[in-house]
Every structure is written in structure tokens, then in C-alpha cells.
PDB file of N, CA, C and O in Angstrom:
ATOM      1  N   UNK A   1      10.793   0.145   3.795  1.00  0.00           N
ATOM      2  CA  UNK A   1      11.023  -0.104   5.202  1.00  0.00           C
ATOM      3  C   UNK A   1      10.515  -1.497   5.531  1.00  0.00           C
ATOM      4  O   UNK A   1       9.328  -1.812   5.440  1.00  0.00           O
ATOM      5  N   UNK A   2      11.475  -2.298   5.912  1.00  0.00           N
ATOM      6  CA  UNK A   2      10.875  -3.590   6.518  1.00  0.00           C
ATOM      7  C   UNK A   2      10.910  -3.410   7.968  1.00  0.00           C
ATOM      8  O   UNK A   2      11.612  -2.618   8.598  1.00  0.00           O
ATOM      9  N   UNK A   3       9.621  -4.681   8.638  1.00  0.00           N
ATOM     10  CA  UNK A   3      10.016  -4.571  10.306  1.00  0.00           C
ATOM     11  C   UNK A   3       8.972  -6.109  10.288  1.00  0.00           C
ATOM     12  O   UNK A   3       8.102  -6.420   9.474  1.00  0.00           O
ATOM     13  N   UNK A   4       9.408  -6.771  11.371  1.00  0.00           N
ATOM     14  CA  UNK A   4       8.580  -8.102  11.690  1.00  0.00           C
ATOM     15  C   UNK A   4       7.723  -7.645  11.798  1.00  0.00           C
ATOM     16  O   UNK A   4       7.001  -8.062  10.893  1.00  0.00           O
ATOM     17  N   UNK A   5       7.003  -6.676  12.618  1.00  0.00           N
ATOM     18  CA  UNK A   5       5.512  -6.593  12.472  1.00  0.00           C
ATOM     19  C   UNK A   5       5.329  -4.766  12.176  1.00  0.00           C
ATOM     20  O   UNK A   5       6.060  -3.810  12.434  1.00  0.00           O
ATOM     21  N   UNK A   6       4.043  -4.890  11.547  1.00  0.00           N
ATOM     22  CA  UNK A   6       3.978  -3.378  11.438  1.00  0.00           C
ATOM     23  C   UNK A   6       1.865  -3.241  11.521  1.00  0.00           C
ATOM     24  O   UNK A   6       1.014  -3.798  10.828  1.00  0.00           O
ATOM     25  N   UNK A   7       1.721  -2.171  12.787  1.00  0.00           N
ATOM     26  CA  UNK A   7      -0.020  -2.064  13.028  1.00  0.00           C
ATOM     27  C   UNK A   7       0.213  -1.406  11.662  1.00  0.00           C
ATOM     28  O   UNK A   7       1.081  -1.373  10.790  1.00  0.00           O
ATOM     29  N   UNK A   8      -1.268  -0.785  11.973  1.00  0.00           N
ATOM     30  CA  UNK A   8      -1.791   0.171  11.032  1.00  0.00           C
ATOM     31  C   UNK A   8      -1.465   1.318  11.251  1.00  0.00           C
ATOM     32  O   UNK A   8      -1.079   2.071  10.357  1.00  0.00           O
ATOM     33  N   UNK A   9      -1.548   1.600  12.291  1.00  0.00           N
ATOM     34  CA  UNK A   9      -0.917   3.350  12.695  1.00  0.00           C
ATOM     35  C   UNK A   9       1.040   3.420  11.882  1.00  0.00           C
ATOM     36  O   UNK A   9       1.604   4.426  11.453  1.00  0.00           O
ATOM     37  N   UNK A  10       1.516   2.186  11.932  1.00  0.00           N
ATOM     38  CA  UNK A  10       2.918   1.927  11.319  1.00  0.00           C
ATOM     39  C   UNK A  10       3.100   2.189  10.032  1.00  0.00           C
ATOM     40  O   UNK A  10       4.034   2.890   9.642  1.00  0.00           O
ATOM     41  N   UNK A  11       2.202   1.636   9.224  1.00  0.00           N
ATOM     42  CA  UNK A  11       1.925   1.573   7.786  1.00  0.00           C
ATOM     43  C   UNK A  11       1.231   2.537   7.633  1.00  0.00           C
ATOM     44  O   UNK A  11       1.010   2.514   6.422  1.00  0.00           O
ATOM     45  N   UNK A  12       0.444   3.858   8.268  1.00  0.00           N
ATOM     46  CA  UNK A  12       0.031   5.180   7.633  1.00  0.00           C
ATOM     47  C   UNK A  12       1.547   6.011   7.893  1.00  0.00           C
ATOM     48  O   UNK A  12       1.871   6.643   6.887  1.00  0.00           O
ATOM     49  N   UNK A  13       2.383   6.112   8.870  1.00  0.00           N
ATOM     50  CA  UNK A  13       3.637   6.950   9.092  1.00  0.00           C
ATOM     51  C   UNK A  13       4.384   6.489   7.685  1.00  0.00           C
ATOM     52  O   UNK A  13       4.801   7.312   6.870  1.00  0.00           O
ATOM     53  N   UNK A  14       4.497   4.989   7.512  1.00  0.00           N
ATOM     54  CA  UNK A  14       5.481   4.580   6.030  1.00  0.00           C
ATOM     55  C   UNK A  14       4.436   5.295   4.948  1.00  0.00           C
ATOM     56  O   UNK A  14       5.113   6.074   4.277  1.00  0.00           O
ATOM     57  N   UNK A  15       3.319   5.321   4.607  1.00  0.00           N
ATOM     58  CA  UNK A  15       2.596   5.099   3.221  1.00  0.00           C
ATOM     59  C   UNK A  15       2.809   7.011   3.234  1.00  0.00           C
ATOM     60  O   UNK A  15       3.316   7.468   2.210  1.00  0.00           O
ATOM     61  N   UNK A  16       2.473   7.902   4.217  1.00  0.00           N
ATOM     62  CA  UNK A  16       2.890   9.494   4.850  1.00  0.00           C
ATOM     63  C   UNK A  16       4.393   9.835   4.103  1.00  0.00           C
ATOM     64  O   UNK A  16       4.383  10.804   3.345  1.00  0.00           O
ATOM     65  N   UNK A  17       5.198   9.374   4.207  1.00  0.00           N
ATOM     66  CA  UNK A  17       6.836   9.351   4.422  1.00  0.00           C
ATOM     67  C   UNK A  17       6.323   9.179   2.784  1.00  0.00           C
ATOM     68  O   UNK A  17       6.250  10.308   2.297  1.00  0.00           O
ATOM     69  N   UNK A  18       6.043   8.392   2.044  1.00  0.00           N
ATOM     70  CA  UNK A  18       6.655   7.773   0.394  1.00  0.00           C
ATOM     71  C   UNK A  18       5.696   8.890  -0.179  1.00  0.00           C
ATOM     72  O   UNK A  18       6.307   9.602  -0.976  1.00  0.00           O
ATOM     73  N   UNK A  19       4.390   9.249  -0.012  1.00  0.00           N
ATOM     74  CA  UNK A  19       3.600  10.286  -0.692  1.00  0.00           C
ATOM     75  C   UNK A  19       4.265  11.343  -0.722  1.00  0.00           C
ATOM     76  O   UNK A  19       4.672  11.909  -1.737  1.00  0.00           O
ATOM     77  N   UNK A  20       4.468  11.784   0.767  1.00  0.00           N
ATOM     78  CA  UNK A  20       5.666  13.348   0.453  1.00  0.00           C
ATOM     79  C   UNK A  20       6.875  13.110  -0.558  1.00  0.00           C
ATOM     80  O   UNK A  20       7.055  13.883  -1.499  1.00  0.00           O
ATOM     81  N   UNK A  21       7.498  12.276  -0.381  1.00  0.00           N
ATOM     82  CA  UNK A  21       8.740  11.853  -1.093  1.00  0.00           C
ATOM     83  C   UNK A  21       8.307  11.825  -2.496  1.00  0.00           C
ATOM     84  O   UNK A  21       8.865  12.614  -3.259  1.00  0.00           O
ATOM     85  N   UNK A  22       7.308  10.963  -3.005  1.00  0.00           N
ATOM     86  CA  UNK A  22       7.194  10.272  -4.113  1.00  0.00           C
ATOM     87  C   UNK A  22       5.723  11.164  -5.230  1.00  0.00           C
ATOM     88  O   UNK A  22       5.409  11.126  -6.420  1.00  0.00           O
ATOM     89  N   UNK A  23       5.255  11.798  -4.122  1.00  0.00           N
ATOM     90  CA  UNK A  23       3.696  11.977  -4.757  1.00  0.00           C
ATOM     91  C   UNK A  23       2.700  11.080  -4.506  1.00  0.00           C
ATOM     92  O   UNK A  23       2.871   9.881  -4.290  1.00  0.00           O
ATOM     93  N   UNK A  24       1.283  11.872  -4.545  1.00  0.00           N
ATOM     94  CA  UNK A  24       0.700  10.937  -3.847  1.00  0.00           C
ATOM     95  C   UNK A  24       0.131   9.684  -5.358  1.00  0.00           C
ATOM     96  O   UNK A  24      -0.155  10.077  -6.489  1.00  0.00           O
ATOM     97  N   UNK A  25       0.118   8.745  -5.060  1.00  0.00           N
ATOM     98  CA  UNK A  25      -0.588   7.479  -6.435  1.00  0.00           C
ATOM     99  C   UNK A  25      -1.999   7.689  -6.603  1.00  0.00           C
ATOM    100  O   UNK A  25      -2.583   8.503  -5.887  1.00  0.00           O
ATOM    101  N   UNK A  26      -2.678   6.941  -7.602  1.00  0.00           N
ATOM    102  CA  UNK A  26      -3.948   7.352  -8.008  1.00  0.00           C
ATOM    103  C   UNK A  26      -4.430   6.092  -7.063  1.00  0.00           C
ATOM    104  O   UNK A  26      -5.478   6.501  -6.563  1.00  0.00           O
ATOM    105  N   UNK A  27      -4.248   5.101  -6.697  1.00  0.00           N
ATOM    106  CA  UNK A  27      -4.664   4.415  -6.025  1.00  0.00           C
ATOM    107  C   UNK A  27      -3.814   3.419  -5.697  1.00  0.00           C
ATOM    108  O   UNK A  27      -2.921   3.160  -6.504  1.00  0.00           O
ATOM    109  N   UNK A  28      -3.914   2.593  -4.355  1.00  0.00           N
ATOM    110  CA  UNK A  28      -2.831   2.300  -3.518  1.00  0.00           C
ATOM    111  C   UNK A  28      -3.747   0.472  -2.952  1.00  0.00           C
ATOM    112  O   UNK A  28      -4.753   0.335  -2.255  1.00  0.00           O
ATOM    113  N   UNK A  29      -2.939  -0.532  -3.556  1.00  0.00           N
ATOM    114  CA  UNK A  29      -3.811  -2.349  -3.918  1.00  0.00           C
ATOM    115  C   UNK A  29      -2.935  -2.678  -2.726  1.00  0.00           C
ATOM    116  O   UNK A  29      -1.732  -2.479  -2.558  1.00  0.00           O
ATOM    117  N   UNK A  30      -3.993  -3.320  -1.819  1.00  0.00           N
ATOM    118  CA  UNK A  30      -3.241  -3.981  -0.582  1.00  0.00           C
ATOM    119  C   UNK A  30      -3.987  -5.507  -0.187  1.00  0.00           C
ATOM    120  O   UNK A  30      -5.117  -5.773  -0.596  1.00  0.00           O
ATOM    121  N   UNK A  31      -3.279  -6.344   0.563  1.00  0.00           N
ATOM    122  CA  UNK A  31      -4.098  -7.373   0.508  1.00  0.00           C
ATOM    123  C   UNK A  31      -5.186  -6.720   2.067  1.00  0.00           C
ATOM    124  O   UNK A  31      -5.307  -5.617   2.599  1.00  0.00           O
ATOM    125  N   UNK A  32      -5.663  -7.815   2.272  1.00  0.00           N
ATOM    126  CA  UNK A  32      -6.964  -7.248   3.196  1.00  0.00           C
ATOM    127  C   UNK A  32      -6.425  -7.876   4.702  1.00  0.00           C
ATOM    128  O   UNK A  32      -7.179  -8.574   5.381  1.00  0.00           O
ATOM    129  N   UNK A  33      -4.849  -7.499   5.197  1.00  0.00           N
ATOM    130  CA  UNK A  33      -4.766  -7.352   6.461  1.00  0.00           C
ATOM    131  C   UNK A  33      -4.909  -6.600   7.094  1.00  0.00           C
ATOM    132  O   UNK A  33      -4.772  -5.440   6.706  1.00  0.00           O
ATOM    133  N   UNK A  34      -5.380  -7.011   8.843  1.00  0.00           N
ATOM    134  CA  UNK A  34      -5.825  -5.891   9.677  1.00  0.00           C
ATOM    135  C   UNK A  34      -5.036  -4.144   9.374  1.00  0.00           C
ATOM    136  O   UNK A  34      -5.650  -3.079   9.428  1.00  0.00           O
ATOM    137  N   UNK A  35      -3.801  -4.297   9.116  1.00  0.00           N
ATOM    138  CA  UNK A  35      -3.204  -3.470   9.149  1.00  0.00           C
ATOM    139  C   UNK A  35      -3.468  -2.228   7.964  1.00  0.00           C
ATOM    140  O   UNK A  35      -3.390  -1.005   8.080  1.00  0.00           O
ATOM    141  N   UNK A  36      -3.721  -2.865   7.093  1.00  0.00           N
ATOM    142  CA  UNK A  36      -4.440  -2.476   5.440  1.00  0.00           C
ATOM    143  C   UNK A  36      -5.697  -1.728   5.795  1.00  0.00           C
ATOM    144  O   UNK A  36      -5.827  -0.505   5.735  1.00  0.00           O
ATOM    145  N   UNK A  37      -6.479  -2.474   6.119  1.00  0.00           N
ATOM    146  CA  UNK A  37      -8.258  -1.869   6.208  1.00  0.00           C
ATOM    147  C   UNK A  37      -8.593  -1.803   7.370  1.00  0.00           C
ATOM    148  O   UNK A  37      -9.623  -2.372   7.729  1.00  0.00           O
ATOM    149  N   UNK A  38      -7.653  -0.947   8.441  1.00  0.00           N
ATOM    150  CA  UNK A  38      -8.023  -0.197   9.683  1.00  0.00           C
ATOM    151  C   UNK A  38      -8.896   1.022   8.816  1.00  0.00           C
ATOM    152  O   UNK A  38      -8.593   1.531   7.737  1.00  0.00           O
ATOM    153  N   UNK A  39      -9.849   1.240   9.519  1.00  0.00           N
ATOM    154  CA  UNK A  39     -10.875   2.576   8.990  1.00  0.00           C
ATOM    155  C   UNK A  39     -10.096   3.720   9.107  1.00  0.00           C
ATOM    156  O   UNK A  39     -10.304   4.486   8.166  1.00  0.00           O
ATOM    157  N   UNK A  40      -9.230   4.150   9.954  1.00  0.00           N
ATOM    158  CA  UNK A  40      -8.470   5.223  10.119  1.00  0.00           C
ATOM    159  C   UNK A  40      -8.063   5.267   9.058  1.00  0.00           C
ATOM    160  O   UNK A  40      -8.583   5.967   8.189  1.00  0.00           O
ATOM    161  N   UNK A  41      -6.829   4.387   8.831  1.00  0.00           N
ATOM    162  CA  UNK A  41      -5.841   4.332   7.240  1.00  0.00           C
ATOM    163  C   UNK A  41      -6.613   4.394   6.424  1.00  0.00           C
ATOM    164  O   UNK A  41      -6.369   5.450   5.842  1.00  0.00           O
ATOM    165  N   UNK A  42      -7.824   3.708   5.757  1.00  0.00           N
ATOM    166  CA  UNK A  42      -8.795   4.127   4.608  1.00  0.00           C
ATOM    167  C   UNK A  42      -9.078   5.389   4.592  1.00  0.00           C
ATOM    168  O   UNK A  42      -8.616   6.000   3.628  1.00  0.00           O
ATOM    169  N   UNK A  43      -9.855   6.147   5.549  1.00  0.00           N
ATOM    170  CA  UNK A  43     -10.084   7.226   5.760  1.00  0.00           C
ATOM    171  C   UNK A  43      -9.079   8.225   5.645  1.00  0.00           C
ATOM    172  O   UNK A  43      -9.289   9.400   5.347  1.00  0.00           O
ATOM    173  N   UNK A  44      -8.126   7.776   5.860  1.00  0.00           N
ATOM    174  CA  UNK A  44      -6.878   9.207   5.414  1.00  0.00           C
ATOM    175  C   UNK A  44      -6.326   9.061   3.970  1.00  0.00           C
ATOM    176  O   UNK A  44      -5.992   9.895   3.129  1.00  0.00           O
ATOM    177  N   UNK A  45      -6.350   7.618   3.983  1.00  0.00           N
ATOM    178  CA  UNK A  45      -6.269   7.881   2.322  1.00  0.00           C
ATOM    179  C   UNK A  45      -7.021   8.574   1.542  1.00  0.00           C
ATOM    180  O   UNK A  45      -6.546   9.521   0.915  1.00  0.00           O
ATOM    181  N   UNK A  46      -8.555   8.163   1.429  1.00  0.00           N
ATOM    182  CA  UNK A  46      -9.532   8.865   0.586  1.00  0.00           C
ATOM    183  C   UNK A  46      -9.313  10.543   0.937  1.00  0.00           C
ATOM    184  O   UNK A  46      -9.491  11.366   0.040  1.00  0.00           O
ATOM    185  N   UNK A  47      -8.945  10.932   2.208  1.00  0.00           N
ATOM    186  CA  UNK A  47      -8.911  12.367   2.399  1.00  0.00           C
ATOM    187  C   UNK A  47      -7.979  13.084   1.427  1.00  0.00           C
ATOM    188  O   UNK A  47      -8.119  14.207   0.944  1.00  0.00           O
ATOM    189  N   UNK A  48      -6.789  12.012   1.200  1.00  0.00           N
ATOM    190  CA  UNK A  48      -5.846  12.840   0.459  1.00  0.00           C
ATOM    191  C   UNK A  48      -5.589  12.545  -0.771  1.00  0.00           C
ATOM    192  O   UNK A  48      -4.619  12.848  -1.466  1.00  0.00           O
ATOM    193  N   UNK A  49      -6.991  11.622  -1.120  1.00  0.00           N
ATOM    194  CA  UNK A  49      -7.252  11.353  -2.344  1.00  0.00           C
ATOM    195  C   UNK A  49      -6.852  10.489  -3.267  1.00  0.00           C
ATOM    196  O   UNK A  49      -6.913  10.628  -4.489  1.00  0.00           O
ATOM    197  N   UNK A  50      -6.388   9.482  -2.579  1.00  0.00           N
ATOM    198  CA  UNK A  50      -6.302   8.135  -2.585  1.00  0.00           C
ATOM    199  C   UNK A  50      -7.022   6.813  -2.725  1.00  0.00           C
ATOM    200  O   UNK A  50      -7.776   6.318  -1.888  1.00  0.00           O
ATOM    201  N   UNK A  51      -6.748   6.401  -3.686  1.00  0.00           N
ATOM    202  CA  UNK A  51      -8.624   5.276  -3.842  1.00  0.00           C
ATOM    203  C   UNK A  51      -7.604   4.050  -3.455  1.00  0.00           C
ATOM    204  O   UNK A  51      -6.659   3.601  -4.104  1.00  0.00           O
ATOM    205  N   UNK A  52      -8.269   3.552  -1.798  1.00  0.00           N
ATOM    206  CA  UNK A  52      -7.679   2.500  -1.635  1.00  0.00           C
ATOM    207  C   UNK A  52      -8.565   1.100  -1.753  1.00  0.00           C
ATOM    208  O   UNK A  52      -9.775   1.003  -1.544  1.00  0.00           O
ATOM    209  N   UNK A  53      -7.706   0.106  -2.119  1.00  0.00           N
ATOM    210  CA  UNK A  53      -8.058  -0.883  -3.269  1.00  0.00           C
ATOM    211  C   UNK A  53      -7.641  -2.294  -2.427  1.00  0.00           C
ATOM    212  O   UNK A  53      -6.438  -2.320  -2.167  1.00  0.00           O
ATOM    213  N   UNK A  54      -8.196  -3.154  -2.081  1.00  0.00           N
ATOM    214  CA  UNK A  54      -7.798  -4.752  -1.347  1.00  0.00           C
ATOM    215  C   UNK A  54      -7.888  -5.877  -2.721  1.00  0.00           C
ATOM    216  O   UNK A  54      -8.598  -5.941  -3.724  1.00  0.00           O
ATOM    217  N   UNK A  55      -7.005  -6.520  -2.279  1.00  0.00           N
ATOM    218  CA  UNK A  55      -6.953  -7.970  -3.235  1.00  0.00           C
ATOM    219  C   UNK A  55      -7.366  -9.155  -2.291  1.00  0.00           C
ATOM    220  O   UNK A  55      -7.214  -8.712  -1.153  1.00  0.00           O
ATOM    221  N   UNK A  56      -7.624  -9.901  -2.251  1.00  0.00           N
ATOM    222  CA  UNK A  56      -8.195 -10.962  -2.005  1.00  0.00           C
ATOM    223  C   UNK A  56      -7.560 -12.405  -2.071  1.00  0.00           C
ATOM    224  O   UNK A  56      -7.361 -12.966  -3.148  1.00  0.00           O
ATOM    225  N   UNK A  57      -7.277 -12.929  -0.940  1.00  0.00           N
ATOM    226  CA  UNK A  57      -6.384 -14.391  -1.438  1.00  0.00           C
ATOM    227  C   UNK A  57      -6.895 -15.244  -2.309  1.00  0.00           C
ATOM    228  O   UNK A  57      -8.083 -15.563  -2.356  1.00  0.00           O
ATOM    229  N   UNK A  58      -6.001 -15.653  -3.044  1.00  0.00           N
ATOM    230  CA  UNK A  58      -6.416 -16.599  -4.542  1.00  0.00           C
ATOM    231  C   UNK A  58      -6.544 -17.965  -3.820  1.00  0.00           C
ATOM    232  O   UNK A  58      -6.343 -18.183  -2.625  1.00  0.00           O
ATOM    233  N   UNK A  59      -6.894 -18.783  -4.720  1.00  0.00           N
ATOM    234  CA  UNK A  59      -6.866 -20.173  -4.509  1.00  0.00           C
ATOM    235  C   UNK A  59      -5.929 -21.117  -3.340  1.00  0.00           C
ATOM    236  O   UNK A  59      -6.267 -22.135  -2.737  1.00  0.00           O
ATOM    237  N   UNK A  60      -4.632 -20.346  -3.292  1.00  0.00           N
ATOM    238  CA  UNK A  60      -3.810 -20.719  -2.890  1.00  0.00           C
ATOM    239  C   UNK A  60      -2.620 -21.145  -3.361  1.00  0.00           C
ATOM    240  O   UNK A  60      -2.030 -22.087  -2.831  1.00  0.00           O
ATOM    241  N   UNK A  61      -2.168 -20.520  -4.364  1.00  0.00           N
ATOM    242  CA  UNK A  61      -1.005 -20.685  -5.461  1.00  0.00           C
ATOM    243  C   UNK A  61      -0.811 -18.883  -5.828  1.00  0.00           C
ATOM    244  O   UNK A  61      -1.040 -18.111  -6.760  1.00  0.00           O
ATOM    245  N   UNK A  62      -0.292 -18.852  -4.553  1.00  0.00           N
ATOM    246  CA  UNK A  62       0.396 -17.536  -4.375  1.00  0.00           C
ATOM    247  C   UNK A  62       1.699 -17.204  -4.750  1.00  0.00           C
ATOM    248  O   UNK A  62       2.103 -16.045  -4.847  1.00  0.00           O
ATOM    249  N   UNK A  63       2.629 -18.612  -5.049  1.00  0.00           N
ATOM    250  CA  UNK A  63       3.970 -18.418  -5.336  1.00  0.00           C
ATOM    251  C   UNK A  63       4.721 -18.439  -3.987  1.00  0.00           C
ATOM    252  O   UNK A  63       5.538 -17.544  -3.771  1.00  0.00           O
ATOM    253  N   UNK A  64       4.536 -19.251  -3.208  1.00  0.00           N
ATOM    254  CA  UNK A  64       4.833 -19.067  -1.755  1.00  0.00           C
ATOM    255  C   UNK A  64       4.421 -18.500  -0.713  1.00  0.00           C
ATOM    256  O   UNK A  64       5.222 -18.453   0.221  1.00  0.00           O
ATOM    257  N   UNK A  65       3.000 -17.864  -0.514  1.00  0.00           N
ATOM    258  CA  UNK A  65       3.186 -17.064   0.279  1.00  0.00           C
ATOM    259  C   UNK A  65       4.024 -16.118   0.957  1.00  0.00           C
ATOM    260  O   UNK A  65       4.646 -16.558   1.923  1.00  0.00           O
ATOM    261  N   UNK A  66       4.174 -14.873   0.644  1.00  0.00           N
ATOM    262  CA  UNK A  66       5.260 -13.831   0.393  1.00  0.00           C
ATOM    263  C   UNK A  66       4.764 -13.034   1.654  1.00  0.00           C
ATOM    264  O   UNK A  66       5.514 -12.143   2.052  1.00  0.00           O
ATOM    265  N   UNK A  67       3.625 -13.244   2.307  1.00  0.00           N
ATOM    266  CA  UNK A  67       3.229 -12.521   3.414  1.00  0.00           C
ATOM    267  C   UNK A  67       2.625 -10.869   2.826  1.00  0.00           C
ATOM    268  O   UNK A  67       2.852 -10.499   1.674  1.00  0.00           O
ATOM    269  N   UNK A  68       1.860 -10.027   3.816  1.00  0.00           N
ATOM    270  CA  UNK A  68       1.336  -8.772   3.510  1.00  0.00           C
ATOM    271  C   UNK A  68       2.023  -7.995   2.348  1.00  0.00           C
ATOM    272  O   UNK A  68       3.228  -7.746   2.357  1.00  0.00           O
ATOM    273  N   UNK A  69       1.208  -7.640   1.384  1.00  0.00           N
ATOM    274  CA  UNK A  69       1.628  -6.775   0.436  1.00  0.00           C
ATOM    275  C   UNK A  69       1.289  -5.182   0.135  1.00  0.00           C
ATOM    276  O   UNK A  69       0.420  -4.788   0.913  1.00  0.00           O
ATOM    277  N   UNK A  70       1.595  -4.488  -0.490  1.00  0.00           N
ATOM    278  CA  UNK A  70       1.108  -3.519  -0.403  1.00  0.00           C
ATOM    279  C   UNK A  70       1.509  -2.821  -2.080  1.00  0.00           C
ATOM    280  O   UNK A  70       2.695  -3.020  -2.342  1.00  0.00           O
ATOM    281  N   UNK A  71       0.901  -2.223  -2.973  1.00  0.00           N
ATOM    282  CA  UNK A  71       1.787  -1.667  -4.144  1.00  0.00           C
ATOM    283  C   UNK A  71       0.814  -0.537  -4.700  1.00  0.00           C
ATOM    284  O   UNK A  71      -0.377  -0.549  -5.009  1.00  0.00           O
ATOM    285  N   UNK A  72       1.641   0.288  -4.701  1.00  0.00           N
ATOM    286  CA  UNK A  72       1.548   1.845  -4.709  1.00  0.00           C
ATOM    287  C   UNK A  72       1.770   2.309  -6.074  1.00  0.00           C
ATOM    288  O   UNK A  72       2.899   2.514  -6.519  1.00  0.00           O
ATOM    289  N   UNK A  73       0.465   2.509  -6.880  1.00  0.00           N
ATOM    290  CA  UNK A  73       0.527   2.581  -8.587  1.00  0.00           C
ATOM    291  C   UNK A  73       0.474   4.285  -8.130  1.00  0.00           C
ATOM    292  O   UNK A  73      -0.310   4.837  -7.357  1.00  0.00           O
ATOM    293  N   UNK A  74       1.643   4.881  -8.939  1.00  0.00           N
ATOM    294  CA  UNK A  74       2.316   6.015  -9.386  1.00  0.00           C
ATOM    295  C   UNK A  74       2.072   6.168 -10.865  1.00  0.00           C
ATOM    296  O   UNK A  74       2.232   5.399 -11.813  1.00  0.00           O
ATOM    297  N   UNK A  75       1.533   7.693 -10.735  1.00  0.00           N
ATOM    298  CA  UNK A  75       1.358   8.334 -12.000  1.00  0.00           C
ATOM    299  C   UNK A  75       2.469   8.202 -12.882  1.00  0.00           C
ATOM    300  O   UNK A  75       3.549   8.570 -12.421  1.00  0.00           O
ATOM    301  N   UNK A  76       2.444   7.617 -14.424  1.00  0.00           N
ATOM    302  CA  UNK A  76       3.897   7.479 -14.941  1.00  0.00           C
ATOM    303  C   UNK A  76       4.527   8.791 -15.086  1.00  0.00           C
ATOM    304  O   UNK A  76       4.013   9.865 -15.399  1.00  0.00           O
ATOM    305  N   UNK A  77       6.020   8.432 -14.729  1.00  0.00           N
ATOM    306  CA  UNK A  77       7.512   9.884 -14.611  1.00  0.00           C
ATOM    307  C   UNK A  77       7.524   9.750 -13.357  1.00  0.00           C
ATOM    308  O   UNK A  77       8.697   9.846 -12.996  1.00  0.00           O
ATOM    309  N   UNK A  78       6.602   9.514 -12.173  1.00  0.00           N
ATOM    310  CA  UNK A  78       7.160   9.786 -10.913  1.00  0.00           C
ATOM    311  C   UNK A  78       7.595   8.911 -10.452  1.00  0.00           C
ATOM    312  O   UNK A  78       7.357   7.838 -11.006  1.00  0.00           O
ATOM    313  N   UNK A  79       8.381   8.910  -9.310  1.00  0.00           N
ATOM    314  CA  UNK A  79       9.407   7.996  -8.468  1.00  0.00           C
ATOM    315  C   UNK A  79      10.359   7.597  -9.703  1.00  0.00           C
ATOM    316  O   UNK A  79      10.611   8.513 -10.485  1.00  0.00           O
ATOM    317  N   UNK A  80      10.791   6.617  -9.906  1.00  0.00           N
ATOM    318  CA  UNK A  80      11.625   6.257 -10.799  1.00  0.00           C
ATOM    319  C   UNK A  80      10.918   5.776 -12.641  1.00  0.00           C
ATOM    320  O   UNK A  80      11.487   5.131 -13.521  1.00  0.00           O
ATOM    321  N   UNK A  81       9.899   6.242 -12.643  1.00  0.00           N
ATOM    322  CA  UNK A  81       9.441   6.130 -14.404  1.00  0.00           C
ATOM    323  C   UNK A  81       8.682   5.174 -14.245  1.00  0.00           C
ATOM    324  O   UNK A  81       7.745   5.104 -15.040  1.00  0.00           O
ATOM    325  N   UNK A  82       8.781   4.286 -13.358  1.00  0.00           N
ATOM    326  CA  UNK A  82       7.913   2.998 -13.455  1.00  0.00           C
ATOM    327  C   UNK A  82       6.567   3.196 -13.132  1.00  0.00           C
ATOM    328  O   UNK A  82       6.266   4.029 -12.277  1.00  0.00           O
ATOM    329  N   UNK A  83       5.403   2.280 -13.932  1.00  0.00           N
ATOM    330  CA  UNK A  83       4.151   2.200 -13.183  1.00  0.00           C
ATOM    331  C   UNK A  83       3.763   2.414 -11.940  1.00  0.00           C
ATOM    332  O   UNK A  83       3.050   3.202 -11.320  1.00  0.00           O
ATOM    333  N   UNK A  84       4.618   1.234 -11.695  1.00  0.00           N
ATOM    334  CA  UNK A  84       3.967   1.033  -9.709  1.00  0.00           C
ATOM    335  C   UNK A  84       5.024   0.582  -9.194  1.00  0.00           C
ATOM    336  O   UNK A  84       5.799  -0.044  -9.918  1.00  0.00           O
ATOM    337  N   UNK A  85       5.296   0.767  -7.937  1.00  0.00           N
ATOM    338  CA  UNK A  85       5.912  -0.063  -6.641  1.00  0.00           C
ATOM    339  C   UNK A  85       5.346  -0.892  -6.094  1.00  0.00           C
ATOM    340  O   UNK A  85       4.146  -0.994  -6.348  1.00  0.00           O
ATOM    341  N   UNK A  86       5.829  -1.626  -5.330  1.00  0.00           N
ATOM    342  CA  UNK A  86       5.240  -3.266  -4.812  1.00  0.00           C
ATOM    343  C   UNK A  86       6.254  -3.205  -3.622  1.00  0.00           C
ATOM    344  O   UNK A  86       7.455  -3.080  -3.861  1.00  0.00           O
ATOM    345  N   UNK A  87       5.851  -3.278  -2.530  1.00  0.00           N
ATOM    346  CA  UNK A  87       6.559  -3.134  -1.467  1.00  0.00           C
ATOM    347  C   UNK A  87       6.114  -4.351  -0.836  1.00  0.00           C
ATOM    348  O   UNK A  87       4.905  -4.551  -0.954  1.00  0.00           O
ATOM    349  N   UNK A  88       6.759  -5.202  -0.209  1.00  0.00           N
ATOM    350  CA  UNK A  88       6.417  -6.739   0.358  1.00  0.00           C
ATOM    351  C   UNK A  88       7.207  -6.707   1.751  1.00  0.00           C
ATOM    352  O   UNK A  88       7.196  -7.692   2.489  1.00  0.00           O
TER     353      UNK A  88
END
């Protein structure tokens, strides 16, 4: 799901929606926007057992700046076989 802007209450309804769908991941790497590390969204993750994980801006040789990230490492076989998703 893309949208120009998305709170945090936005991004727990999307991250809600892909767990039912997909299963929930062993842990879920986001960069450290407001929207990411609202205490609510942490807190519902860990509830449902979710180890949520922040990255940190590098140097500044990001490859363009690609804006908020988010990628959702899946137990391998689920969703489509792959490791992880990377949703940008």
C-alpha cells in the first residue's frame, strides 16, 4: 500500500492487514520514523510477538534517499518463499 503520508495508527492497520494475510515475521527492521517508533505500534508488535528492530541513517550514501522504509523478515515458505519483504 502506498499513500503520501502515512501516521502510525496507518502503518499498524497496513503491518495488521499483511500479518493476517502473510503470518506474523520473526521480526519486523524499520528506519526510526515517527511513524515506526510510536510506543503504541512497538507495543502491539511485541504483544503479538514481534521483535521490532530500527536502522539508523548511514553516512549519507543511501542510494538516493528512497524515503521511510519498512521490511518484514518472514519465516522461509511463507508469503512467496522469499526471506523478507521490503516495502518502501
Amino acid at each position: 500500500e502506498v499513500r503520501d503520508k502515512m501516521g502510525s495508527d496507518d502503518v499498524l492497520e497496513v503491518m495488521h492487514r499483511l500479518l493476517m494475510k502473510h503470518g506474523k515475521p520473526e521480526f519486523i527492521r524499520s528506519d526510526n520514523g515517527g511513524e515506526f517508533v510510536a510506543q503504541h505500534l512497538q507495543n502491539w508488535l511485541r504483544k503479538v510477538g514481534v521483535r521490532p528492530s530500527q536502522i539508523y541513517p548511514s553516512s549519507g550514501d543511501d542510494g538516493g534517499g528512497m524515503g521511510a522504509k519498512v521490511a518484514l523478515i518472514l519465516p522461509q515458505g511463507s508469503f512467496t518463499g522469499q526471506a523478507d519483504l521490503l516495502l518502501v
